[in-house]
C-alpha positions as CSV (number, residue, x, y, z in Angstrom):
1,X,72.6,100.1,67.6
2,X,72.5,102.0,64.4
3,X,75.6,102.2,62.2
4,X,75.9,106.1,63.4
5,X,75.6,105.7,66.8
6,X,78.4,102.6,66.5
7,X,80.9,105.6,65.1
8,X,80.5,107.6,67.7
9,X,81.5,105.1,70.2
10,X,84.3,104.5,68.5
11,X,85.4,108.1,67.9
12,X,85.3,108.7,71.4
13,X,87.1,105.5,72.2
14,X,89.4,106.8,70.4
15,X,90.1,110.2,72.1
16,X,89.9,108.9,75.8
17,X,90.8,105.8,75.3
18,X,93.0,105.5,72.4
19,X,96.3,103.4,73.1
20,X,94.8,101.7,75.9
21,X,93.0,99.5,72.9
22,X,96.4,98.2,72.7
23,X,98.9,96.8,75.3
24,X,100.5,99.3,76.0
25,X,100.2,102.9,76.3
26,X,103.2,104.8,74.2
27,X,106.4,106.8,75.7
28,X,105.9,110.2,75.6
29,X,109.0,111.1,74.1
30,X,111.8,114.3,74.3
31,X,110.2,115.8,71.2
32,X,106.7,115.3,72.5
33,X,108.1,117.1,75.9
34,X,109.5,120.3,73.6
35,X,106.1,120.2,72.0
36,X,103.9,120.2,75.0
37,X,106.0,122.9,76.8
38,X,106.6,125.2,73.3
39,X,102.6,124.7,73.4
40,X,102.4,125.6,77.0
41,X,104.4,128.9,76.9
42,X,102.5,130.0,74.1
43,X,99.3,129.2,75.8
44,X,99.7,130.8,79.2
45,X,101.9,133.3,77.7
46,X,104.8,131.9,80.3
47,X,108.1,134.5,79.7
48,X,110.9,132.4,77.3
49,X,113.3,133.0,80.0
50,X,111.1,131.1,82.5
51,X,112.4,127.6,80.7
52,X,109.2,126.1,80.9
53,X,109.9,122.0,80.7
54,X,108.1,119.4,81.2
55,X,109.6,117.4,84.4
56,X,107.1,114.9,85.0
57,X,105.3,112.1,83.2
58,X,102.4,110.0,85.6
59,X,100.0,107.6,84.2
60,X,96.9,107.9,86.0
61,X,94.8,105.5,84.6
62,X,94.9,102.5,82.3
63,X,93.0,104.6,79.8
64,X,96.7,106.5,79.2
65,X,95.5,109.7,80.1
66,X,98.8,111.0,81.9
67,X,99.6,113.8,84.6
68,X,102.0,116.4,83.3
69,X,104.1,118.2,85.8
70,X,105.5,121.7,84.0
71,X,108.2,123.6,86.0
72,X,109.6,126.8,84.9
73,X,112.3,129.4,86.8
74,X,109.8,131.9,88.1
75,X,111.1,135.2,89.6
76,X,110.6,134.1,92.7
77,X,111.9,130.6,92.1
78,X,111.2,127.2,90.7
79,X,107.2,126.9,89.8
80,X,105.4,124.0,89.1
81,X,102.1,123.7,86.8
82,X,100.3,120.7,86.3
83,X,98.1,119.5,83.4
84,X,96.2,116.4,82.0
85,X,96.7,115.4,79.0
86,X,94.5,112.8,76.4
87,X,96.1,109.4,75.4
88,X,97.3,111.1,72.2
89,X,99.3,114.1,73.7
90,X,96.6,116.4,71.7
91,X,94.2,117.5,74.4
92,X,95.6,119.1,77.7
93,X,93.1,120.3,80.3
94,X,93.5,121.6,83.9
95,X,91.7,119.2,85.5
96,X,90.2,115.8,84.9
97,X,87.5,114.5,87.2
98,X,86.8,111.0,87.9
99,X,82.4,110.8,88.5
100,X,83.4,107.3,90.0
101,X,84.5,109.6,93.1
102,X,82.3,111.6,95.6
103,X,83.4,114.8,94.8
104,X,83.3,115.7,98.8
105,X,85.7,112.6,99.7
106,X,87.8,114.2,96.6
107,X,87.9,117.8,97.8
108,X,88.8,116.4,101.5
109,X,91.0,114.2,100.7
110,X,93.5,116.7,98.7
111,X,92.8,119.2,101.5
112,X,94.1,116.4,103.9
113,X,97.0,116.1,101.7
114,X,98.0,119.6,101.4
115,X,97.4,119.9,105.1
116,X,100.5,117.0,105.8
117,X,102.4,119.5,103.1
118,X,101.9,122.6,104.8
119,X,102.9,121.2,108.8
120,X,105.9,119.4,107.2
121,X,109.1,120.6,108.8
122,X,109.6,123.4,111.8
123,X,107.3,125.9,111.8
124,X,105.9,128.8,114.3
125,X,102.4,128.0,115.6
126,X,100.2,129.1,118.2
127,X,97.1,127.3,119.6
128,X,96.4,123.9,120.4
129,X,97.9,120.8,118.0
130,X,94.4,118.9,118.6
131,X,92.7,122.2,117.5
132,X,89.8,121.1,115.1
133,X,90.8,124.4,112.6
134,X,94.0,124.9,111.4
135,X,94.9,127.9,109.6
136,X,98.1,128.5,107.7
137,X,99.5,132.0,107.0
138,X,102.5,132.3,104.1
139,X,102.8,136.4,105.0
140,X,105.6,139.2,104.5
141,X,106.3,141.5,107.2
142,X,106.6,144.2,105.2
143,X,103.5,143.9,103.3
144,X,101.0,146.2,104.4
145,X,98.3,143.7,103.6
146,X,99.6,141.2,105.9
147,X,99.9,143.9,108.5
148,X,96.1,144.2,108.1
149,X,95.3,140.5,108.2
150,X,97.8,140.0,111.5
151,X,95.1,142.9,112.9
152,X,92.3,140.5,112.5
153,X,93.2,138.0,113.7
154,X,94.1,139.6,116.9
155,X,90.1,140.6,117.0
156,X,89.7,137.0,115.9
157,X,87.8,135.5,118.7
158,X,88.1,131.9,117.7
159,X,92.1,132.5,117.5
160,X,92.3,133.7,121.3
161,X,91.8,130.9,123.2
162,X,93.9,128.8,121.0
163,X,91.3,125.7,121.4
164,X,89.1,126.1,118.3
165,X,91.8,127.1,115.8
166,X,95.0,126.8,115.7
167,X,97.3,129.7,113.9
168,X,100.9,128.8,111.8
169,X,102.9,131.3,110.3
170,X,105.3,130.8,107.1
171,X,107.7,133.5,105.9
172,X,107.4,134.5,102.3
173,X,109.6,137.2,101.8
174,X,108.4,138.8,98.6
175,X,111.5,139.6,96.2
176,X,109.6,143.2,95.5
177,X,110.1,144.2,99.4
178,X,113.7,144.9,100.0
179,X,113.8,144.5,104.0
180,X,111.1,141.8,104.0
181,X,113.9,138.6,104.1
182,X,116.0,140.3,106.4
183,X,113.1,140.7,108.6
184,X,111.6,137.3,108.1
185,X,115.4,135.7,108.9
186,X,115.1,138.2,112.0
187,X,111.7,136.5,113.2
188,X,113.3,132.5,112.4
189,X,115.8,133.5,114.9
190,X,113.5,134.5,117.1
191,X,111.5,131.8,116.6
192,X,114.5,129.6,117.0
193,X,114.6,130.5,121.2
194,X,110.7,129.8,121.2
195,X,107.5,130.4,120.2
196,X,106.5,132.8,122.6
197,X,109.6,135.0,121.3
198,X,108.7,134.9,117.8
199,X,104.7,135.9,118.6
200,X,106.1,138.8,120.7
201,X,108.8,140.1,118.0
202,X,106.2,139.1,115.2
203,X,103.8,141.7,116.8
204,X,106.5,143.9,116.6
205,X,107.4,144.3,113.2
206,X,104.3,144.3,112.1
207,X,103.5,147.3,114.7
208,X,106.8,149.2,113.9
209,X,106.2,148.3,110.4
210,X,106.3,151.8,108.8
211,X,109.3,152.8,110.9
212,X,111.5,150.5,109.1
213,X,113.4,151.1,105.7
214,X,115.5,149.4,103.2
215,X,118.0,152.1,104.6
216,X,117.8,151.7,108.4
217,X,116.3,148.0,108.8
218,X,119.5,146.2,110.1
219,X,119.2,149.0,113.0
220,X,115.7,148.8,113.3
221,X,115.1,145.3,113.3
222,X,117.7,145.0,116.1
223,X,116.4,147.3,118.2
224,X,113.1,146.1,118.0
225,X,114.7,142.6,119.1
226,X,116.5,144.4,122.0
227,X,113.0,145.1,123.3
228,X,111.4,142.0,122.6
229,X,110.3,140.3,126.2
230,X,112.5,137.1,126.5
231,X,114.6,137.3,123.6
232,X,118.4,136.9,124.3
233,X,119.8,139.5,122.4
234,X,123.3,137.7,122.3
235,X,121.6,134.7,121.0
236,X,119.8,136.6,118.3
237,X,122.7,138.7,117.2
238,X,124.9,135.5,116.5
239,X,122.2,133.9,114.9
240,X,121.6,136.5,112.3
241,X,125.4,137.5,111.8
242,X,125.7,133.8,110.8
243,X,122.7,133.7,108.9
244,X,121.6,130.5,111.1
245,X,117.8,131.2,109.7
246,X,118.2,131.6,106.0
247,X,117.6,127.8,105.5
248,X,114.7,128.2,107.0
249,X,113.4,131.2,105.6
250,X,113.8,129.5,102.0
251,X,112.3,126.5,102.8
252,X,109.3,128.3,103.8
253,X,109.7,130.1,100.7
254,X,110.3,127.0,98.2
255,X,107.3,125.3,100.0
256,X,104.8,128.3,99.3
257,X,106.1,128.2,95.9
258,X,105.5,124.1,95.3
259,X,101.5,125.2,97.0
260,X,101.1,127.8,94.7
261,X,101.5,130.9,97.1
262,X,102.2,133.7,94.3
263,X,100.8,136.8,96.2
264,X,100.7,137.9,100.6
265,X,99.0,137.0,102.5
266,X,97.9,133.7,101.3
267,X,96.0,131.6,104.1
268,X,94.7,127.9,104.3
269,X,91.9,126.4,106.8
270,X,92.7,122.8,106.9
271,X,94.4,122.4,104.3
272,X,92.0,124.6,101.6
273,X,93.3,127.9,100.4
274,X,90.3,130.6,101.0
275,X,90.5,134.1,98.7
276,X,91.6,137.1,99.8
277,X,90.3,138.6,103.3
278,X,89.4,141.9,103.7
279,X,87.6,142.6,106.8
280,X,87.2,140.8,110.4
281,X,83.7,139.5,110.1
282,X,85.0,137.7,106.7
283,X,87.7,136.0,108.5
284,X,85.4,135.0,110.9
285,X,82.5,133.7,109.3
286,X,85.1,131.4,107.4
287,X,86.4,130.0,110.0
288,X,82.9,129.5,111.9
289,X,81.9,128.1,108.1
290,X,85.3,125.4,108.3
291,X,84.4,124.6,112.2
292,X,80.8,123.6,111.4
293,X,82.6,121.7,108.1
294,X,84.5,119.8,110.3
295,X,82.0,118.7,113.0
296,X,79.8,117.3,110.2
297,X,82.6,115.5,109.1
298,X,83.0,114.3,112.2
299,X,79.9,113.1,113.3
300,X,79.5,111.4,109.9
């Protein structure tokens, strides 16, 4: 090996590898943290009021390279951005990828991962629990764009029989739409008596959807409960006097927050978030595209 080549092992020894030479890899200290998040901020432009910090430090290797968890106070709560960075703290990058894994395995085992994430906790679902698809909608009833997407999926017809995919709902209130929590704690009480209640009243809101104000939703919203078939309207009304479904509202919330949800409606098929839908016959060729996925998989 010539004396040239020799220096270049070394060199990039020295940047992926660095303190792993040694014993031990070193602390990544406060100051380092207030440099790495002053760099961040700058970087992505992050507001100075969102705080960005960094929260966590992982080793991920015995090379040093280390995960770095960011969190910063977002407008719609806590946010969470994660980076990689080199032994030396100098070079920070989005992703690292590891060629000693099949990127396939990789891509279905975080899918897997976010799947547990996403059906963690109560949650309103219709379909079959064995169903091979499962998709996952964070949505906002007074978004107009979820409105659209609830419309088709009731032309969906993969999502009427309930055996090939299975549909969950997650509230995500948006802080722009000023009835939207109000309706989304209206629908966790319903969804408290059953499912059946909440589908019915969910249709309903969504329906009604441009009848209802910032001005007149408390009215509204109960009177489309009052016509909801099986909904106990003493139930309900208790329910949202105490606010019995505001923790539940905000967990959906925090949890769409941890996933990334920034925008409605945001929707995963096992697991992997797809872009933005704007017609039927995309919806449906994605989930066609994810059942055919998960047969090969399957039958591997």
């Amino acid at each position: 090996m010539t004396q040239a080549a020799i220096a270049g092992v070394v060199i990039l020894g020295s940047v992926l590898g660095g303190e792993a030479l040694g014993n031990a890899c070193r602390d990544v200290t406060s100051e380092d943290k207030s440099r790495l998040a002053a760099y961040v901020t700058k970087k992505y432009e992050v507001p100075q009021q969102a705080k960005l910090r960094v929260e966590e430090v992982q080793p991920i290797d015995d090379l040093c390279n280390r995960k770095l968890v960011f969190t910063g106070d977002g407008a719609l709560g806590p946010f969470r951005l994660t980076l990689y960075a080199s032994p030396d703290l100098r070079f920070l990058s989005r992703e690292l990828f590891d060629t000693a894994i099949d990127p396939r395995r990789e891509r279905r085992e975080a899918a897997q991962k976010m799947m547990a994430e996403l059906l963690d906790g109560e949650f309103a679902a219709r379909g079959s629990a064995h169903a091979p698809v499962t998709m996952v909608v964070f949505s906002d009833f007074e978004c107009p764009y979820c409105k659209r997407l609830k419309e088709m999926v009731d032309d969906e017809p993969l999502l009427k029989s309930g055996t090939e995919v299975r549909l969950v709902f997650r509230h995500m209130p948006m802080s722009q739409h000023p009835w939207a929590q109000q309706a989304a704690e209206a629908a966790a009480c319903a969804q408290f008596q059953s499912p059946d209640v909440f589908w019915e009243f969910h249709d309903k809101l969504f329906e009604k959807q441009e009848t209802i104000t910032a001005i007149n939703a408390t009215r509204r919203v109960s009177e489309l409960a009052r016509t909801t078939p099986g909904l106990d309207a003493g139930r309900f009304e208790e329910c949202m006097k105490r606010q019995m479904s505001f923790g539940a509202v905000v967990r959906d919330r925090e949890l769409g927050n941890r996933l990334g949800v920034v925008a409605t409606p945001t929707v995963f098929l096992n697991g992997a978030q797809i872009p933005s839908l704007h017609s039927s016959a995309q919806l449906h060729k994605y989930l066609v595209n994810k059942l055919n996925e998960t047969k090969e998989e399957v039958s591997q």
